[in-house]
Every structure is written in structure tokens, then in C-alpha cells.
C-alpha positions as CSV (number, residue, x, y, z in Angstrom):
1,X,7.7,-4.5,-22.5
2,X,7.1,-5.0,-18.9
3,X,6.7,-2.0,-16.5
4,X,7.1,-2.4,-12.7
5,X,4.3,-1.7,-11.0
6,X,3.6,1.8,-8.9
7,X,3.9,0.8,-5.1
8,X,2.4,3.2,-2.7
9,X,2.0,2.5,0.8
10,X,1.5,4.0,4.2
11,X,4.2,5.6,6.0
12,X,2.5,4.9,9.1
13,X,3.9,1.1,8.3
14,X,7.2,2.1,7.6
15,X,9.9,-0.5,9.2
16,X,6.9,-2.2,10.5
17,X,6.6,-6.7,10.8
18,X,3.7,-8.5,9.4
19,X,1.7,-11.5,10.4
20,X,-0.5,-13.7,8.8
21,X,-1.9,-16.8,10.0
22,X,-2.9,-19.9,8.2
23,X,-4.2,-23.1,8.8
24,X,-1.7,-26.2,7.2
25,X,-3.4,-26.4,4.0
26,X,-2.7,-22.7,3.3
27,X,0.8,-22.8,4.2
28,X,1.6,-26.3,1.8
29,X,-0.5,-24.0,-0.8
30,X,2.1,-21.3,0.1
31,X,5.0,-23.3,-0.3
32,X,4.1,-25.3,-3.7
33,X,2.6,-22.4,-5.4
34,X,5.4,-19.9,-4.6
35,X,2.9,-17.5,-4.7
36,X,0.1,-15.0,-2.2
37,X,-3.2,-15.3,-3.1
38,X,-5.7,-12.3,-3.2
39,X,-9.4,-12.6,-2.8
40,X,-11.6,-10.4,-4.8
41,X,-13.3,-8.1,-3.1
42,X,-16.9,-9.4,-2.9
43,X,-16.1,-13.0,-2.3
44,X,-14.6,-11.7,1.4
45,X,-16.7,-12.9,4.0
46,X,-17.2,-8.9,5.4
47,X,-20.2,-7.4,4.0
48,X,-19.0,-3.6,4.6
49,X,-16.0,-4.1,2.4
50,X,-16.2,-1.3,-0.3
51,X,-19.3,0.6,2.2
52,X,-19.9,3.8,2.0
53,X,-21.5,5.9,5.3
54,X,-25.0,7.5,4.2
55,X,-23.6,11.0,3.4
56,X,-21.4,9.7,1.0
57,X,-23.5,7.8,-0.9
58,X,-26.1,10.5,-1.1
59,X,-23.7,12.8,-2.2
60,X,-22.2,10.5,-5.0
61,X,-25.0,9.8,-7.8
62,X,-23.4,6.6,-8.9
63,X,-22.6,5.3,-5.2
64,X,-24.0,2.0,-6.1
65,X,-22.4,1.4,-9.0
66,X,-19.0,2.8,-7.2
67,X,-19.6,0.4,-4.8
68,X,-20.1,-2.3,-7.4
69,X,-16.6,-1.8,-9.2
70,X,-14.8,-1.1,-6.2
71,X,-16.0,-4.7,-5.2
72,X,-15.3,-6.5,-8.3
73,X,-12.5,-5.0,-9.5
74,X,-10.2,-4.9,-6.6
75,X,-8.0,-7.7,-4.7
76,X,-7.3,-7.9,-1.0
77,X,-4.0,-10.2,0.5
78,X,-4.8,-9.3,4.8
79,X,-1.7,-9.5,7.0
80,X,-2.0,-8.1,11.0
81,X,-0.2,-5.3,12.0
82,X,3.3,-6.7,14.3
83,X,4.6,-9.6,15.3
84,X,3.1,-10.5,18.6
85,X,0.7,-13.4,19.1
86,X,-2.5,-12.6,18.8
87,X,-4.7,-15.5,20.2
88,X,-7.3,-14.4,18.8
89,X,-6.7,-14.9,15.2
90,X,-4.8,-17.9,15.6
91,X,-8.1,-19.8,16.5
92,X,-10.1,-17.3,13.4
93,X,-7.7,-17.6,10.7
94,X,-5.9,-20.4,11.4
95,X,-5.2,-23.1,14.4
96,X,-3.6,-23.0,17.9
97,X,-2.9,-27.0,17.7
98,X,-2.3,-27.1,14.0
99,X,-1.2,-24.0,12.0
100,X,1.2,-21.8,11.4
101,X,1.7,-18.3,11.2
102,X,4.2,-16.6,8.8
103,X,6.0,-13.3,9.2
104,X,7.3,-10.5,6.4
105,X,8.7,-6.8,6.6
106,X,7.7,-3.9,4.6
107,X,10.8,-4.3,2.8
108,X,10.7,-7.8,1.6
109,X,7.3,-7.6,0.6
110,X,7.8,-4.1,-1.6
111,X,10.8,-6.1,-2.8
112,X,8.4,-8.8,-4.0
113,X,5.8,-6.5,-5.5
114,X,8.6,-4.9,-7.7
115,X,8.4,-8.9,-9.8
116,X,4.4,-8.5,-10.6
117,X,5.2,-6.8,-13.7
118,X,1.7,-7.2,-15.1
119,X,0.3,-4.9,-12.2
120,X,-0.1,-1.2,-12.7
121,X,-0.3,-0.3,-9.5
122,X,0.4,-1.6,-5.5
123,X,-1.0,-0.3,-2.2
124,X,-0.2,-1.5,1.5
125,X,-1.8,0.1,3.8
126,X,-2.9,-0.1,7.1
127,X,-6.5,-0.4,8.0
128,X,-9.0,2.2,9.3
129,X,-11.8,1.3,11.6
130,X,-15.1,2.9,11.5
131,X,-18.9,3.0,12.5
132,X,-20.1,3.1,8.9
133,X,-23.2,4.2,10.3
134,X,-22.3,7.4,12.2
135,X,-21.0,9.7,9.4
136,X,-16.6,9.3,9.6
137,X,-14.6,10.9,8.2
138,X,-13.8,9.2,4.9
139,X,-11.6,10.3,1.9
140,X,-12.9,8.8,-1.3
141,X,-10.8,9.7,-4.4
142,X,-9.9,6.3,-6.2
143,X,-11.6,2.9,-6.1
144,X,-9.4,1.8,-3.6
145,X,-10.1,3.8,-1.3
146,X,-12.9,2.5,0.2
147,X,-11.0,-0.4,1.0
148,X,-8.9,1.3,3.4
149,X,-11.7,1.5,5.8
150,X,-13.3,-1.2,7.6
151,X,-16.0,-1.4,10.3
152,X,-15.1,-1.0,14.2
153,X,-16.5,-4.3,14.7
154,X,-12.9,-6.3,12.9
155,X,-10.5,-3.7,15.1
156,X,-9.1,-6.2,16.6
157,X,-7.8,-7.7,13.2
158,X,-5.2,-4.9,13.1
159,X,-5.2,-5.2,9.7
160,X,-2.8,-4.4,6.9
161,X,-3.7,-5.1,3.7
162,X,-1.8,-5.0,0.3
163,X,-4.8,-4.5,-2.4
164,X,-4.5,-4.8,-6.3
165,X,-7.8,-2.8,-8.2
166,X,-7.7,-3.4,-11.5
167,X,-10.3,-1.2,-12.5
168,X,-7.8,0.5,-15.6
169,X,-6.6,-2.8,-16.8
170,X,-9.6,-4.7,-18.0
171,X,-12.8,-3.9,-19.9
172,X,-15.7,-3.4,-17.1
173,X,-17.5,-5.6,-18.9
174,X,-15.0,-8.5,-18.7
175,X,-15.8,-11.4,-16.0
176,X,-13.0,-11.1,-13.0
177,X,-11.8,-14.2,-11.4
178,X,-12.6,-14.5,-7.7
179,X,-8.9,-14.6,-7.1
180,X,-5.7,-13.9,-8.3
181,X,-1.8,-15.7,-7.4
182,X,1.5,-13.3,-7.5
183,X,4.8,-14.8,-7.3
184,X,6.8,-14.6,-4.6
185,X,10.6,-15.5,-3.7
186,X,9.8,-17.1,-0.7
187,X,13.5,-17.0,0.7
188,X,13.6,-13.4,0.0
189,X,9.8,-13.2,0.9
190,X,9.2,-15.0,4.6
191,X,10.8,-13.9,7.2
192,X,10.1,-16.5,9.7
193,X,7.9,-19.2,10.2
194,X,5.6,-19.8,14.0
195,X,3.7,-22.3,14.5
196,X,1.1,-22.3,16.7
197,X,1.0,-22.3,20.8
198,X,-0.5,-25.4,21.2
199,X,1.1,-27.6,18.5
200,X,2.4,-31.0,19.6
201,X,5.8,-31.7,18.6
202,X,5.0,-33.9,15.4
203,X,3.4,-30.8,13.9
204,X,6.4,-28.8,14.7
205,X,8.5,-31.4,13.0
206,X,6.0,-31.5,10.0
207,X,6.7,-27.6,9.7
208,X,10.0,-27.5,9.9
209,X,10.6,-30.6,7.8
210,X,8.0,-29.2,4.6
211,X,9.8,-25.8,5.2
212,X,13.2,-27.9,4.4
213,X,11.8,-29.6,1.5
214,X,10.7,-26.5,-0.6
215,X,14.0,-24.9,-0.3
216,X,13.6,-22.7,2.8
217,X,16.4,-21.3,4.8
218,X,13.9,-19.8,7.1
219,X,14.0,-20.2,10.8
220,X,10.7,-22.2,12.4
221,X,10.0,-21.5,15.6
222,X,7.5,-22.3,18.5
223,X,4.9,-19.7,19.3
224,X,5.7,-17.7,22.7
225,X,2.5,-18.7,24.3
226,X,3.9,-22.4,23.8
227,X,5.9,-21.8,27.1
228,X,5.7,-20.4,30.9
229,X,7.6,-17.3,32.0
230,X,11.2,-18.8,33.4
């Protein structure tokens, strides 16, 4: 028999929008899959994910091998924190001239997590940033936590991240995939759909017509930087 899953999150995000950007591939990906993909922990391009600061990891006699499960056991989906433009990440994560960005609540998406039956256990949180090198202040109680933390350098990421650590589910000796799909309901799921400030109007049309043929009934809109103050 199926159990939902345990969904804890911040209240700090309480009521709050989420963005994530994604170049066109990503998004077609999105929309035939029906699903988010999470990327284990170790195959992220950030070398500090799953750190610990020096006084941690001399206090802890198995730091390193803390470390190790915390990276391979654990999978990350990143959103940004509101939804404003952020210029920024369009050109990192995705494209100014051709990608979009998609938008979710806290509500819809701990709607969604409530269908990954085969999940013990959910986190959203928002991100921490630190100078692993300085000492913070860090509270390490679960594997997961160390994933709430990243370094000062990625702050402006404002980052919220939903993170699944299977760490009680498998056998430590199993072999983890470097990723993991869970379904989503994308009408229930999306909120709305931007595409990027410097998209011609073709690409716009190519949105909004692939978002038509998968079923949608989400509005598409133009980014706010696509236009002047009137």
C-alpha cells in the first residue's frame, strides 16, 4: 500500500511564487514527460554542495563519509525565489532570445508532491548562503541538511530548492541513478508560462502553440523587460 510522502517545508516560503528558467529543450522535456527532474547531488555543477565548514567536519568523525551519502543519496529540483525577472539567470540557466521561464506556488507544488507516493519524505526550502570557509552557523541533524546551505558566491540564485534524500529507502550499497523524474499534473502544476525578454515573435508563437498542443490551459506571456515603461 502506498503512503504519501512527509512534506516539510519552510515557512519562510509560505504564499511565496516560484521561478525556474529553462532553455526550449527543457521545457519540450517538461511538457512530454509530464514530469520535474531532480539531479543527484554530486552530478550538480557546485562543488560545495553537501560542504561542511572546518569545525564541523573536525567535530564529526565520519564527516567524509557524511558528506559522501549526503551527496549520493539526495536529489535537488532548484527554483528562484519570486516572480520577477531576474536577468541574470535567464542568460545562466536558460536564454533571453530563446527560453522560457515557468512559474509555480507553494501550494500547487505541495499539491503535486502529495502524488509521489514512493517518496518517504519532501523538503522545500529556501536556500542559505554562506562563506563555508569562515565557521557559520550551521545546523546539521539529517542528511539533508547540508543541502540547505550553499556558498555566498550563488546568492544571487535566490534559490529554493525542493530535495528528495533517499538515504532510508535503499541499501547504501545500491548504485543511485544520477537522476530521478516525478509526475506532475501540469495544469494543476504551472502556473504560468514567460518567455524570455528578447524572444522574437516566432518563438513566442512556438511557446504558446507547444503549450496548446500538450493540453495546457496556462496563460503564456512576454517577459516584462520585453517592453519600455509607457
Amino acid at each position: 500500500m502506498h503512503m504519501k510522502p512527509r512534506i516539510e517545508y519552510d515557512p519562510l516560503i509560505e504564499g511565496a511564487t516560484f521561478r525556474r528558467y529553462l532553455d526550449l529543450t527543457k521545457f519540450l522535456d517538461l511538457l512530454r514527460s509530464r514530469s520535474l527532474y531532480f539531479r543527484r547531488a554530486d552530478r550538480l555543477p557546485d562543488k560545495f554542495e553537501g560542504a561542511l565548514p572546518p569545525y564541523i567536519r573536525r567535530a564529526k568523525y565520519d564527516a567524509d563519509d557524511f558528506i559522501r551519502k549526503v551527496r549520493e543519496y539526495s536529489y535537488i529540483n532548484c527554483w528562484t525565489l519570486g516572480a520577477d525577472d531576474n536577468m541574470a539567470l535567464w542568460h545562466l540557466y536558460s536564454s533571453a532570445s530563446t527560453g522560457v521561464s515557468i512559474t509555480c506556488t507553494l501550494e500547487r507544488l505541495i499539491q503535486s508532491c502529495r502524488n509521489w507516493t514512493e517518496e518517504e519524505l519532501i523538503e522545500i526550502f529556501k536556500v542559505k548562503y554562506i562563506d563555508h570557509f569562515k565557521n557559520p552557523d550551521m545546523i546539521i541533524g539529517t542528511y539533508s541538511d547540508p543541502l540547505r546551505y550553499k556558498h555566498k558566491a550563488y546568492l544571487y540564485e535566490g534559490e529554493v530548492r525542493i530535495v528528495v534524500c533517499k538515504i532510508n529507502q535503499r541499501k547504501l550499497e545500491q548504485t543511485m541513478p544520477e537522476g530521478i523524474r516525478l509526475p506532475v499534473e501540469l495544469n494543476d502544476f504551472i502556473h504560468s508560462i514567460v518567455v524570455g525578454p528578447e524572444a522574437e515573435s516566432w518563438f513566442y508563437e512556438l511557446v504558446s502553440d507547444m503549450t496548446e498542443r500538450y493540453g495546457l490551459n496556462v496563460p503564456v506571456s512576454r517577459s516584462e523587460l520585453t517592453y519600455l515603461p509607457e
